[in-house]
C-alpha positions, 0 to 999 in steps of 0.5 A: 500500500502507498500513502500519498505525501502530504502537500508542500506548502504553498510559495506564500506560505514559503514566503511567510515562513522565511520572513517570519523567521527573518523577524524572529532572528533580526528583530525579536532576539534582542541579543542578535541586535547587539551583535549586529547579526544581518540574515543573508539566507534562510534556505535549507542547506545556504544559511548565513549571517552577516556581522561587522566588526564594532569597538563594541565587539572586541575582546583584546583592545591592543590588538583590536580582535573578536571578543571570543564570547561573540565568536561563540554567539554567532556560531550559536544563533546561526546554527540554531537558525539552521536548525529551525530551517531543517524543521521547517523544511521537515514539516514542508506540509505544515503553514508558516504558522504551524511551523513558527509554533514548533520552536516555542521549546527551541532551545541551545543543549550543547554547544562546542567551539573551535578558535583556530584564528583570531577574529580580525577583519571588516566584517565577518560570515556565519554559516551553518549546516544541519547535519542530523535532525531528529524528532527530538535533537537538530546538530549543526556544524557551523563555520565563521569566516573574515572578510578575507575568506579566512576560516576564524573558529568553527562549532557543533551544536545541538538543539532540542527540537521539542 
């Protein structure tokens, strides 16, 4: 016996769905403003984030580099985002609705940073790719890049998914 699959959501839906998550990182993640975190793409499989270099954010002041807290951050909320686009991308027959109410109990269980470089340069690119999702865990592997295209730390993470 064949069971017909469940219908994808439909391209405004999409729509609805990548604009609403784009509001929950840029807007509502109030810590995602502080570190001046800009979404770039939140397609499965191509999720990045932008952030500039600020006064703000340095971590030595004689050297002028990366705080290696915001470092951490970064890799984090990025890859939590990566994870919420695989759910989304899981649940492709559920609304942007229904897919937004999944992540209420979202949250970071484990996280794991290297720093292979220090954290110089104008602007900086986080990315992230889900490596399993499960129907309780997401795990990503994340990558932080300079200006330069220069590889600054990399991360794992998991994410409880509900």
């Amino acid at each position: 016996m064949t069971s017909a699959a469940a219908p994808r959501r439909s391209a405004e839906d999409q729509q609805r769905l990548d604009a609403a998550l784009l509001e929950l990182f840029q807007h509502h993640i109030s810590f995602n403003q502080v570190l001046g975190l800009q979404i770039l793409s939140v397609r499965h499989g191509n999720v990045h984030a932008r952030f500039d270099m600020r006064p703000e954010l340095v971590g030595h002041p004689a050297y002028g580099r990366l705080h290696g807290g915001v470092i951490s951050a970064v890799l984090d909320a990025v890859g939590g985002l990566g994870g919420m686009v695989a759910i989304g991308e899981h649940h492709a027959h559920e609304s942007a609705d229904q897919v937004m109410h999944r992540f209420a109990r979202y949250g970071t269980i484990d996280l794991r940073v290297d720093f292979l470089r220090q954290g110089l340069g104008q602007h900086f690119i986080a990315s992230a790719e889900v490596t399993r999702l499960g129907g309780r865990i997401a795990s990503t592997q994340m990558r932080l890049h300079n200006d330069q295209g220069v590889l600054i730390a990399t991360g794992a993470a998991a994410y409880s998914v509900s």
